[in-house]
N, C-alpha and C positions, 0 to 999 in steps of 0.2 A: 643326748649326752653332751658335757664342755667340751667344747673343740676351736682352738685358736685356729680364725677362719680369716682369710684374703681373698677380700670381696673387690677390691680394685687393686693397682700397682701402686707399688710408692715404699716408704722405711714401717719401720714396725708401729710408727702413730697410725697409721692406713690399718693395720690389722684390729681383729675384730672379736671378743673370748665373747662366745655363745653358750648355751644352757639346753637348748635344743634340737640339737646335730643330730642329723638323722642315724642311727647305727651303724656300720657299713655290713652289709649281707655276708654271707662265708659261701664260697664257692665249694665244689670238694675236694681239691688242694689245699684249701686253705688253713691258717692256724689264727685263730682270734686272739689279739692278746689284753688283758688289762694292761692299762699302760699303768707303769710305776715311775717311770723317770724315763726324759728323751736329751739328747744331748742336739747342741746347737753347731752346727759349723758354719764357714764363711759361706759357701755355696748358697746357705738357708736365705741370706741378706741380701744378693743375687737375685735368685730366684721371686722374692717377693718385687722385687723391682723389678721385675722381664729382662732382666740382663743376663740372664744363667741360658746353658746351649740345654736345658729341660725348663718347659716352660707349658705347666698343667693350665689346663682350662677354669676360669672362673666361675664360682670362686671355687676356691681347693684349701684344703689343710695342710700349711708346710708343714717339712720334717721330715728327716731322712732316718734317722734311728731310734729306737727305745728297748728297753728292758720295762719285764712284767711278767707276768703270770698267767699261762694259757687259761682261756677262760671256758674254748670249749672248740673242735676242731670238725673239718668236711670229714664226709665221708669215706673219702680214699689214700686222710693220712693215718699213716703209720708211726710215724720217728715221735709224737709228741702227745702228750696225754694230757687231761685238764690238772690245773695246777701245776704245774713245771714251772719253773723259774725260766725264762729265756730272753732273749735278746733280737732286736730283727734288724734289717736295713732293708729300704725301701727308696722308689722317689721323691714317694711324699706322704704325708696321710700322718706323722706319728706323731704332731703336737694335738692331739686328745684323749679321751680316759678309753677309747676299744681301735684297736687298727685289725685289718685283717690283713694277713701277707703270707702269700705263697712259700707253702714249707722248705722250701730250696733257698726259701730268704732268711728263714729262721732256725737260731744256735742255742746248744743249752747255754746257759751262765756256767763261766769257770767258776768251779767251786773259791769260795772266800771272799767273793766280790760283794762290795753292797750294790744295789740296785742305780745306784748312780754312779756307780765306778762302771760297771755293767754298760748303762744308757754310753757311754760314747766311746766305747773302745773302735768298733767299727770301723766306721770312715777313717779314722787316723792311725789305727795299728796296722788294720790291711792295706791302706794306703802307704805308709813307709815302707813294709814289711816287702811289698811288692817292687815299690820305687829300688829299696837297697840291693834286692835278693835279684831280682829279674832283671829292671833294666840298668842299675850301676855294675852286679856282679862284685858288689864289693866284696875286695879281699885283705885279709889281717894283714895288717903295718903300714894302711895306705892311709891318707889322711882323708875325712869329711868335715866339707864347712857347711854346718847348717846356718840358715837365715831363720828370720823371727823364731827362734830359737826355742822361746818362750811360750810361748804356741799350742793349739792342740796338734798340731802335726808335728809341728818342732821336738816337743817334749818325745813321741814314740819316736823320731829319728835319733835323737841323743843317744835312749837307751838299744835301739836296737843295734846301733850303727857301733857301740860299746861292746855287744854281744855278739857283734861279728868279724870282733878282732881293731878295729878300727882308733886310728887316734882322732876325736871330735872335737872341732873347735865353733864354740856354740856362740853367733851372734845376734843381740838383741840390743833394746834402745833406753834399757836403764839399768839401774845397777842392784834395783831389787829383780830384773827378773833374769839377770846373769847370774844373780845368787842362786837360785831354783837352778838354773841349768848346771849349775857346781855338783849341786847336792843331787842333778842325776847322774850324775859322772863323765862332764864335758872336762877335758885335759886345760883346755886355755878357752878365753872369753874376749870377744871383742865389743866393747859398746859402741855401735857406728854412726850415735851422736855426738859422741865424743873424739872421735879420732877414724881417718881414714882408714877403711876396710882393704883396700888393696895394700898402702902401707902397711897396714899390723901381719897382713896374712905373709906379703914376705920378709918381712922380720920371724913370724914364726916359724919360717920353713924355711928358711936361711932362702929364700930366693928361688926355690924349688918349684912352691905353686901347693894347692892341693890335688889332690885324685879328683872328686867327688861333690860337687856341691849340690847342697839341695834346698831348692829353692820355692818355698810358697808365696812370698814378698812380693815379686818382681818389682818396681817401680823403680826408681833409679839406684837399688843398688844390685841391677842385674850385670849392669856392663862394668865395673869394677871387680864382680865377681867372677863374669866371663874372666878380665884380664888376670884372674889371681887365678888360672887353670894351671895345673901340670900338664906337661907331655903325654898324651894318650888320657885325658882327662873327660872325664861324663860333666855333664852341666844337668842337673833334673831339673826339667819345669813341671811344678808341682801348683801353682794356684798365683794369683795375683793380688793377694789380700790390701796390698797398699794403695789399689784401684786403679792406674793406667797398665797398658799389656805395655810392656817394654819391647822400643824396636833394636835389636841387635847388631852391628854391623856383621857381616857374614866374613871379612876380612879376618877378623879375631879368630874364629873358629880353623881360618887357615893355618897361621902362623903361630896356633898354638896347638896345632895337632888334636883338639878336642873335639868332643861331640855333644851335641844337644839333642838331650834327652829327654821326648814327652811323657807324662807319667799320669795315664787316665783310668785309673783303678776300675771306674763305671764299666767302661766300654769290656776290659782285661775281665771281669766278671763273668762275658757273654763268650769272646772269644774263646780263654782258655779256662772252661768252670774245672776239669782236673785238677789242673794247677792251683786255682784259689783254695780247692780244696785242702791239698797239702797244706799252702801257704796256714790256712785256720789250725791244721791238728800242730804245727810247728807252734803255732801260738799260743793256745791252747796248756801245749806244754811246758811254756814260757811262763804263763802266768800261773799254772800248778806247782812251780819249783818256786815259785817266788822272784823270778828273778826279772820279770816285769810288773808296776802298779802303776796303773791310769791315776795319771795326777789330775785331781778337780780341785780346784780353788775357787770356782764360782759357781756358787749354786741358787735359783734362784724358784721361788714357788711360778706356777703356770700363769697366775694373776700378774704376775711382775714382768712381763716377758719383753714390755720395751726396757726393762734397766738391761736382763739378759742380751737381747740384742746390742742393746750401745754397748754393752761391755767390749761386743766382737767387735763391730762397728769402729770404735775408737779406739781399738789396740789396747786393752785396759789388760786382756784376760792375760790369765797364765794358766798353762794344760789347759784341762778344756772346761766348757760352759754348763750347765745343766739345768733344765728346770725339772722340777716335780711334778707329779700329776695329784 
């Protein structure tokens, strides 16, 4: 089968589209899927480099999510028949045309979705959805400052962090992707190319601070973020997409009464699966009333996958990335 294969480490020129990839076998948990469309996240560009804390044996098939079509399932599942529409997350394995993944990893598609809206809900609905719901506990009238705003993770915090009452103020690094963060319903926009982020945020908040910040960016605009905290304020660390881990001084978190908050969706999967599971049927109903859509703006065929790549790579995307299969 074609499977974009990572035969040594390095950026997406090191990776490798094959024509003759072994099939992968079905266990009898298993669900096979045709892959229709996989969505890309920062962790994928990581991982290819050895820099990710999951790190498969060589070579392997990156890719953590796809949408597709069961093609045919083990023995001992139940929940899913051939031909279904569905969606998976996994560690890896989902940029080629068959993945197999344990039925506990696979969801129907919310009805309405195209198979590319489908490919990347995952990583970034369940990841904010968790980040907001569990470890910020946001509550209606508080403020959240999303970073890279513009984002596949950015984009599902605007809107959910909207639908939980919340006033959002979305920042990003130009002024066409503060537009997109408008038109998902961020109250105010900071471009923090253009003007300091700690300045704008206490101009917005009259000097108050936010509740909430969430943060997949880190690089140097963590510690200006720290300092724009409210009293009894979350800090989320969500992801380091700008590439250095940012060192914090731990002084700030005193004097400004906040907390720093890890947000490891992966781990929270195994921990609490109860819980994820609500977290899914919450979502689920979200995007049946309409009142959540997975924005794609980059969609790219499976052949193209270093332009997909660099897109994430050099901060080009807005919502999230996708290739087809």
């Amino acid at each position: 089968m074609k499977a974009l294969v990572c035969k040594e480490l390095g950026l997406a020129d090191k990776l490798e589209l094959v024509n003759d990839w072994a099939e992968p076998e079905l266990d009898e948990h298993d669900v096979l899927i045709q892959v229709k469309a996989v969505g890309l996240n920062f962790p994928d560009t990581l991982i290819i480099q050895g820099k990710y804390q999951i790190s498969p044996e060589l070579p392997f098939i990156p890719g953590g999510e796809c949408s597709g079509v069961v093609a045919a399932v083990g023995a001992s599942v139940t929940r899913f028949k051939e031909g279904e529409k569905v969606l998976s997350v996994s560690a890896s394995g989902a940029f080629c045309e068959k993945i197999a993944v344990h039925e506990s990893a696979v969801f129907p598609m919310p009805e309405g979705l195209s198979f590319e809206q489908a490919a990347g809900i995952s990583i970034t609905y369940f990841t904010s959805y968790y980040a907001l719901k569990q470890r910020a506990n946001i509550q209606p009238g508080e403020t959240l400052l999303v970073l890279g705003a513009a984002g596949g993770v950015g984009t599902t915090a605007i809107e959910l962090g909207k639908l939980m009452g919340a006033r959002v103020i979305a920042a990003a690094s130009s002024a066409e992707k503060l537009e997109l963060c408008k038109q998902l319903g961020a109250d105010e926009v900071i471009n923090y190319n253009e003007a300091s982020l700690k300045d704008v945020v206490r101009e917005l908040t009259g000097g108050r601070g936010v509740d909430v910040v969430y943060d997949p960016v880190g690089g140097d605009y963590a510690e200006p973020a720290v300092r724009s905290m409210a009293w009894n304020g979350r800090y989320l660390v969500i992801g380091f997409a700008s590439g250095p881990i940012p060192k914090i001084a731990l002084n700030l978190t005193l004097l400004k009464g906040c907390s720093l908050v890890g947000v490891f969706w992966g781990r929270f999967i195994d921990e609490e699966p109860e819980q994820h599971l609500k977290n899914i049927e919450a979502l689920w109903a979200l995007f049946a009333s309409g009142k959540i859509s997975p924005v794609v703006s980059d969609s790219f065929a499976l052949e193209r996958y270093e332009e997909a790549f660099n897109c994430l790579i050099e901060r080009r995307a807005r919502g999230k990335v996708i290739m087809t299969v």
